[in-house]
C-alpha positions, 0 to 999 in steps of 0.5 A, spaced: 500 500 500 503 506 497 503 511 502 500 518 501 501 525 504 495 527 507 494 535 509 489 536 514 486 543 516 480 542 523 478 548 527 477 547 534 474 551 538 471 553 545 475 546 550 476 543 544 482 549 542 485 549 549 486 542 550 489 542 544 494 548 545 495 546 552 498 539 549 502 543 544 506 548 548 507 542 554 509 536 547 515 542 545 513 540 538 510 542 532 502 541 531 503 536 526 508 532 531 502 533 536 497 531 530 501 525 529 502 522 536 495 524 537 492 520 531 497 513 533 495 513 539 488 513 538 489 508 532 493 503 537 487 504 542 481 503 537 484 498 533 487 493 536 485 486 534 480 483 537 480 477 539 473 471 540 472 471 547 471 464 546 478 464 544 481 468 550 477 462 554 479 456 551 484 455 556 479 455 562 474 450 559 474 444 561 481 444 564 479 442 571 479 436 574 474 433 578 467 429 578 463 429 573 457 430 577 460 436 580 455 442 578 450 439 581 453 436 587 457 441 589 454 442 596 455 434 598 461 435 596 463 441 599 460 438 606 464 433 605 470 436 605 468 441 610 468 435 614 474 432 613 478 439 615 474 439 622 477 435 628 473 430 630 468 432 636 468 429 642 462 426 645 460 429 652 461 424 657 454 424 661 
């Protein structure tokens, strides 16, 4: 893709024209160093490849071990194990 100079010619106005002067005295450059920093800076946030979230999920589906029947019996499974963690209790001698 060839590339092409592009000229570009925008009036700001109001806030819009104060941020824009503030951001040229502090950067020190030109209004086109500015523009141009802005542009590739908007371009790396806005146009970053997307990923499908099925993918960026892939490595959570099922990669855990456990019981097939888990979902559903997860409450005896937890008491259980609950269970197993407390000490064993003494009966009170009458």
């Amino acid at each position: 893709m060839p590339t092409a100079d592009v000229r570009i010619n925008a009036r700001l106005t109001g806030d819009d024209a104060l941020r824009y002067q503030q951001l040229l005295e502090r950067s020190g450059g030109s209004a086109s160093d500015l523009l141009r920093d802005a542009l590739r800076e908007y371009h790396a946030m806005h146009l970053r490849p997307q990923r499908d979230p099925l993918q960026l999920l892939a490595g959570y589906i099922g990669g855990g071990d456990g019981p097939e029947d888990l979902s559903s019996n997860y409450k005896a499974y937890l008491t259980e194990a609950l269970d197993s963690k407390l000490p064993t209790r003494v009966q009170d001698a009458p």
